[in-house]
C-alpha positions in Angstrom: 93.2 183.7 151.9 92.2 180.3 153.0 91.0 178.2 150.6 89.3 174.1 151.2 88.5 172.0 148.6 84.8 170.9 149.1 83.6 169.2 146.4 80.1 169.5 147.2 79.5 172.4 148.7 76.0 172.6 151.0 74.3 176.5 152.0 73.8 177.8 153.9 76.5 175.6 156.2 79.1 173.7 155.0 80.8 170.7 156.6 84.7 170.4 155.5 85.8 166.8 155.6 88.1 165.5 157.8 91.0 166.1 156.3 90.1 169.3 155.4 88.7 170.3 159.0 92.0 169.1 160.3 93.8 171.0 158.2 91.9 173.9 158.9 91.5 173.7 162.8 94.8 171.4 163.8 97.4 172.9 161.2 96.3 176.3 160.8 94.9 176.9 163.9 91.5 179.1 162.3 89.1 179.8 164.9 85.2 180.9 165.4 84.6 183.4 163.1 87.6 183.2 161.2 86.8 184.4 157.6 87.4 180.5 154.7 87.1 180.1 151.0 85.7 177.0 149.5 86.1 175.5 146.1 84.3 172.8 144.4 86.9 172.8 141.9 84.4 173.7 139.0 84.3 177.1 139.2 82.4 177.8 142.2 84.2 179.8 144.8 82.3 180.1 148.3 83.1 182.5 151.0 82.4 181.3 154.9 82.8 182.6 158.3 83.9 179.4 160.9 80.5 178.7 163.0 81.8 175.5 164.8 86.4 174.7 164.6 85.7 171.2 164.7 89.2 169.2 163.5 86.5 166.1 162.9 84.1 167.9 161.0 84.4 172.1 161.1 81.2 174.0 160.1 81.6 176.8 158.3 78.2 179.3 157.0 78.3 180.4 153.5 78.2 183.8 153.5 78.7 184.3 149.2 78.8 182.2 146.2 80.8 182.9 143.4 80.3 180.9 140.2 82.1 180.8 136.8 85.0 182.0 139.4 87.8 181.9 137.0 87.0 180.9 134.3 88.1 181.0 131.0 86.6 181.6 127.5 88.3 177.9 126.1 88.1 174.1 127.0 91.1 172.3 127.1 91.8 168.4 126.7 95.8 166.9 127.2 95.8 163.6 126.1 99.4 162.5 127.0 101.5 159.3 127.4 103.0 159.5 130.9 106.7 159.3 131.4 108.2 156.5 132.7 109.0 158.2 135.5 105.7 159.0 137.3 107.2 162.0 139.0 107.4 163.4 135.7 103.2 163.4 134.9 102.3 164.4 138.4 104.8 168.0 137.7 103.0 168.1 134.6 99.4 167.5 136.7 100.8 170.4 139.2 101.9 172.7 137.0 98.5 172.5 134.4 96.0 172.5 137.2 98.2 176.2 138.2 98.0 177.5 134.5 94.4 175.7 133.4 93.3 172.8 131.9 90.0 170.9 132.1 90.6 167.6 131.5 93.4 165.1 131.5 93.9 161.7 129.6 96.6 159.3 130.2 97.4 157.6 126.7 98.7 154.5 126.7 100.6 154.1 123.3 102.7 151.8 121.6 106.4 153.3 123.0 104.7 154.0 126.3 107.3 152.2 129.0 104.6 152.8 131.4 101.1 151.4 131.2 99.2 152.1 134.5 98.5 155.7 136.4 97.9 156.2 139.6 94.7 158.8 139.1 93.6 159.3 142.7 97.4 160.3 143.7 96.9 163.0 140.4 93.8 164.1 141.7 95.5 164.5 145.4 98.3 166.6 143.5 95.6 168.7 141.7 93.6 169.8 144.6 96.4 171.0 145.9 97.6 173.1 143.0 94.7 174.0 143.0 94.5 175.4 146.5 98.1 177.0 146.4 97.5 178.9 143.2 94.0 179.8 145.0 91.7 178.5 141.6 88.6 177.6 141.7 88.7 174.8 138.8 90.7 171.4 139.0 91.2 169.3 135.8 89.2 166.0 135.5 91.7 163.1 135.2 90.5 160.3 133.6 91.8 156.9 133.7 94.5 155.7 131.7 92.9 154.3 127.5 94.9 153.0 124.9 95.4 155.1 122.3 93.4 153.6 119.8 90.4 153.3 121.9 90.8 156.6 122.6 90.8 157.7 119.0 87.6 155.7 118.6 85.7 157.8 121.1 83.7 160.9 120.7 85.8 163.6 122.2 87.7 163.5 118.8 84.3 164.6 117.1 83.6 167.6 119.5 87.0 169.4 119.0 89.6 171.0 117.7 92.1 167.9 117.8 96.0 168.0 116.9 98.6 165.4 117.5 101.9 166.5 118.1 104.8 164.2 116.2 108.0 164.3 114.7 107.8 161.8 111.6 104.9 162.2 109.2 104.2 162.0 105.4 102.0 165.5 105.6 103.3 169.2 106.4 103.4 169.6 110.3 101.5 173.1 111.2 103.6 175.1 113.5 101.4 174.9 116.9 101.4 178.8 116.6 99.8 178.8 113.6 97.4 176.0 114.5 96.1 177.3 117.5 95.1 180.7 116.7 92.4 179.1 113.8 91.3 176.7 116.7 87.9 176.7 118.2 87.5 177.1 121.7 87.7 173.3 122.4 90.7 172.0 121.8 92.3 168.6 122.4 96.3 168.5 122.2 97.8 164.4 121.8 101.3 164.2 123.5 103.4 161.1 122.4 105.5 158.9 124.9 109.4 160.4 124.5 109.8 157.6 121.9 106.9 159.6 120.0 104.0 157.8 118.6 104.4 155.2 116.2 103.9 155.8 112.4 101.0 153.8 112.6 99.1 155.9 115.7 100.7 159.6 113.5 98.7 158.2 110.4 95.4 156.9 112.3 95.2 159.6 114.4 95.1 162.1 110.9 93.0 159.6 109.4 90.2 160.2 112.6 90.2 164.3 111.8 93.9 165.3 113.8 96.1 167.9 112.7 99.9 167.4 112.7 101.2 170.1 114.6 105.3 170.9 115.2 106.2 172.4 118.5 109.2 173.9 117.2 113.6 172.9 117.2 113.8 171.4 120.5 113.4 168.2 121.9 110.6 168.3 124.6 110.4 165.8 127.0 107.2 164.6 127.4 105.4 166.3 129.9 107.3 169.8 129.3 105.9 169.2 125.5 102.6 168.8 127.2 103.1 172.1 129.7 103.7 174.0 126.3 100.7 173.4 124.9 98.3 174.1 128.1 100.4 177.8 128.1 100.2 178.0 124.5 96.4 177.7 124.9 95.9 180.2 127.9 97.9 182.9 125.7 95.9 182.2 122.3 
């Protein structure tokens, strides 16, 4: 199986772009008639038959459409202060985009050592998750907020939100327990590996969060975030 990312898919015929022609025609070596899948990377799967192997611009004819291919019955948000090391969020990028996630938010936080994300790199790294693990959906990935603007916004109103910490004045759920009387759209806030600050652990409770405990161990920060998007898919 195939697969291209094409964002915006056109039918009946389909132009890949030039990276993705090249890919196709150079690397591969498809020909005319060769059988392709395209995704959009929201849920639409497209099957195609090569009309023109064109490494500047192959054609391909849409012979079926797929939508909702995929998908799954919950939306899930990571809102999570990247490592210091970079390498660090785009394994976390990689490895959510293979299990499912729909959208990702950098948070820059008080402890965060690292301040600025490069997002069009993440979105390079989740297309091609995305095409490895042969999905149809890919994870929005927003810019980079500071955490209190973030809290401020109105994705805190339309979900079920929990912050995960180690110090706070109030009982931490266990995540097992919190997850299974979630809704279906659910928001998980990761802390930089020096956690949030008391401050951000009491605002973000104050703005509607539940304090949630993801068990004994010490997570680093993106395997911390990991857990939660397979914690999710399992609920």
């Amino acid at each position: 199986m195939h697969l291209f990312y094409a964002p915006d898919i056109q039918t009946p015929e389909h132009t890949l772009s030039l990276q993705e022609s090249t890919h196709c025609i150079r690397v591969l070596r498809l020909q005319k008639s060769d059988t392709v899948f395209l995704a959009d990377g929201k849920e639409t799967l497209c099957t195609g038959e090569i009309i023109d192997p064109d490494p500047r611009g192959c054609r391909i004819r849409i012979t079926d459409k797929q939508e909702n291919y995929g998908s799954r019955p919950y939306h899930l948000h990571v809102a999570v202060a990247p490592p210091k090391n970079m390498e660090r969020f785009e394994w976390f990028v990689e490895k959510a985009t293979e299990v499912g996630v729909d959208m990702i938010t950098p948070l820059i936080c008080e402890h965060s050592e690292r301040r600025h994300c490069n997002t069009e790199r993440s979105e390079r790294i989740a297309i091609a998750a995305m095409k490895q693990c042969k999905r149809a959906q890919m994870p929005v990935i927003n810019q980079a907020v500071p955490f209190a603007g973030f809290l401020r916004s109105r994705v805190l109103q339309e979900t079920s939100a929990a912050i995960a910490c180690v110090w706070t004045d109030q009982r931490r759920i266990p995540v097992k327990e919190w997850i299974q009387k979630a809704g279906n759209n659910i928001l998980f806030l990761i802390g930089p590996e020096g956690d949030f600050s008391p401050r951000e652990i009491r605002e973000a409770i104050d703005a509607g969060c539940a304090p949630i405990d993801l068990g004994e161990s010490v997570l680093r920060t993106e395997t911390a975030a990991l857990s939660t998007v397979f914690l999710a898919a399992y609920k």
